[in-house]
N, C-alpha and C positions, 0 to 999 in steps of 0.2 A: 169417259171420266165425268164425274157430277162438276155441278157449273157448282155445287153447294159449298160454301167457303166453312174452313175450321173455325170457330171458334177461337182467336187468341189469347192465351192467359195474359191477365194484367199486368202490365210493367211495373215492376219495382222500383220504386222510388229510391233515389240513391242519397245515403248518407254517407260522410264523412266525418270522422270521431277526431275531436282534437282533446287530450288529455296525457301529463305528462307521465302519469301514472301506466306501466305495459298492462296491470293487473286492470284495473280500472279498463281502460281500452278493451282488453281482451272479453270481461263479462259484458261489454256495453256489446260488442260486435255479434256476442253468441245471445243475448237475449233478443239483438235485433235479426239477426238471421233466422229466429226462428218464426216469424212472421211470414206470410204468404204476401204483405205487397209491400215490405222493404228488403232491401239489404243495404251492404259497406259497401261501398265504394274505395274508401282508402281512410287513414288514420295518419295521426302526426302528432309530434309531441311539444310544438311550439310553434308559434305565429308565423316566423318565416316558411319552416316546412309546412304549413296548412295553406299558407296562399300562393307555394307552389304547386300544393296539386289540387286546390279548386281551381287555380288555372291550367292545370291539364285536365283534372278529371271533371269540370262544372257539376260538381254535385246538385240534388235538389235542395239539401238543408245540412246543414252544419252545426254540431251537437259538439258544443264547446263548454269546457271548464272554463272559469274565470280567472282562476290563479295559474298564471303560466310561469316560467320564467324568463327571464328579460320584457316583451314587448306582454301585456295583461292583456285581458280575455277582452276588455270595453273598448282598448285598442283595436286590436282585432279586428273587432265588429264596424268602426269604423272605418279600418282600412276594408273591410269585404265589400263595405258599400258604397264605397269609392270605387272599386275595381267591377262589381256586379251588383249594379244596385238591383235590391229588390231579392238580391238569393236571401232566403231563411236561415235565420242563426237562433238556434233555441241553446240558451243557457242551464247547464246542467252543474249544480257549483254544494259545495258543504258549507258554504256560507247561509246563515239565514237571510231570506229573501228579501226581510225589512233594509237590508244594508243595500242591495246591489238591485233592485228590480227594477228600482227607476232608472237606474241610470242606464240599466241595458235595453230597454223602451228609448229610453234618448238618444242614446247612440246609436238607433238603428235594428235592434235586438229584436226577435216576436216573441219572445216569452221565457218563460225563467222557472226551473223546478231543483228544489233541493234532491240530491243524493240519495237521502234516505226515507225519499217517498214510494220508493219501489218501481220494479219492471211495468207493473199493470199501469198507475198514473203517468209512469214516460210514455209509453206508447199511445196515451190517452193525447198527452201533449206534444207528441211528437206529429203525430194524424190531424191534431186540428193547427196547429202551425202550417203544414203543408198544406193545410185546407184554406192557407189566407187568414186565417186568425192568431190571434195573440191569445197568447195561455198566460196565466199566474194563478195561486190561489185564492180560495174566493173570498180567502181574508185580504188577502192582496189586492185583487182587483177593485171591492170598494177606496179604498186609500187611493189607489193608481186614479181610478175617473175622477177624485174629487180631485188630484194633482192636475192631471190632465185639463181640466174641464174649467181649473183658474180658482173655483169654489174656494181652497187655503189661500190666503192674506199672505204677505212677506212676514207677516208677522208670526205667524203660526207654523213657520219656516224655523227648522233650527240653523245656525250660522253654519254649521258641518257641510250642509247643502249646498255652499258659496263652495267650495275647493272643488275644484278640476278633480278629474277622477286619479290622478295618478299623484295629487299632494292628498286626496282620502286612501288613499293606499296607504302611502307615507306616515297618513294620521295616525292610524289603525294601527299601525307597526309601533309606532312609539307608543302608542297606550299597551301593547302589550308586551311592554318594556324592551323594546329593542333600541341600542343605539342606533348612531349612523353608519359606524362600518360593515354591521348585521346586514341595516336596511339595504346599503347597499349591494350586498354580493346577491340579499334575495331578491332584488327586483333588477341585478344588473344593470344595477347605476353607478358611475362615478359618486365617491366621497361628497366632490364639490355640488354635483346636483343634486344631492341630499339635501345638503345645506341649504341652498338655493329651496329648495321646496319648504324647508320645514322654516324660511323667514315667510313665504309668501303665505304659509299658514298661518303665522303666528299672526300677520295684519290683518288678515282675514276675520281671525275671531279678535283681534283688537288684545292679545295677547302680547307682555312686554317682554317676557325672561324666557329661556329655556325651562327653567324648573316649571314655571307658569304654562308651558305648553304641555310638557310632560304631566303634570295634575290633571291636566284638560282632557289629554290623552288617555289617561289611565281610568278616571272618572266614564268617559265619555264610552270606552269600551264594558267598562264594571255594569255601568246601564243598560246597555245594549244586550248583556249576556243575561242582567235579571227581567230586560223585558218580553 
């Protein structure tokens, strides 16, 4: 028998896809299968089911939608790093990145790619995530280091940036005219903790009335979409 050892093929890096979407899930699972140093590991359609089976399956990285329902994608992310600090969560969202990239950097997140950047750029971001780096785009990442880095003033701050990630959620809802009983069934909140968010909003931007919140709201998203 040769003392001469095989060559082993490379292990596969193991993902697991969190998206409530089966359609979505299924094209993410078949462009990443066809890769030679990844695969799935497992899939799940909301926060509970994904941090029971990165606790069974400890995946390498974790390729998450932001919009889930009940428990959101920023949640998540901070519950995965409370449980495994340091596994990889790259954000894969149809949101533009200007709304959500900081905040999945803060939470704990390595990097953030829109939907409709294609197969080729995910896997671009998927490899250098697992590489220990952070992905965004490179329109992105100037913004991000000046955040980071202290460089923006509070002043150069807009007040949107005071709310908790799950009263910007809330905000986001009412500018695109949803009341509170909408908000609630989409984010799988009680009425009352609607309420309760959209006053802690309203201090926040120094807002007095309902209708004054909702102009805020509406405005604030109308901007967001022309810019």
């Amino acid at each position: 028998m040769s003392g001469k050892k095989k060559s082993s093929p490379v292990a596969r890096k193991r993902i697991l896809i969190l998206d409530d979407h089966p359609m979505m899930r299924e094209g993410l699972a078949q462009l990443i299968g066809n890769e030679a140093d990844l695969s799935v590991c497992g899939e799940a359609e909301n926060a509970n089911e994904a941090i029971a089976k990165i606790n069974a399956l400890k995946p390498d990285l974790v390729l998450a939608d932001i919009t889930l329902p009940g428990k959101n994608g920023l949640e998540l992310i901070k519950d995965v790093q409370a449980l495994l600090p340091g596994l990889a969560v790259l954000v894969i969202s149809m949101h533009d990145e200007s709304l959500y990239a900081e905040r999945v950097l803060r939470a704990g997140g390595r990097g953030y790619i829109m939907k409709q950047e294609g197969g080729k750029k995910l896997m671009l971001a998927i490899r250098q995530v697992l590489n220990g780096q952070i992905y965004v785009s490179e329109k992105m990442s100037a913004k991000i280091l000046e955040i980071f880095s202290g460089r923006r003033g509070d002043a150069g701050g807009s007040p949107v940036e005071k709310l908790t990630d799950r009263e910007f959620e809330v905000f986001q809802l009412i500018g695109q005219g949803k009341g509170t009983k909408e908000i609630a069934v989409q984010l799988h909140l009680s009425a009352k903790t609607v309420e309760v968010h959209r006053l802690n909003i309203k201090q926040k931007l120094n807002l007095q009335t309902a209708a004054e919140l909702i102009r805020h709201a509406v405005r604030w998203v109308e901007g967001q979409a022309a810019g």
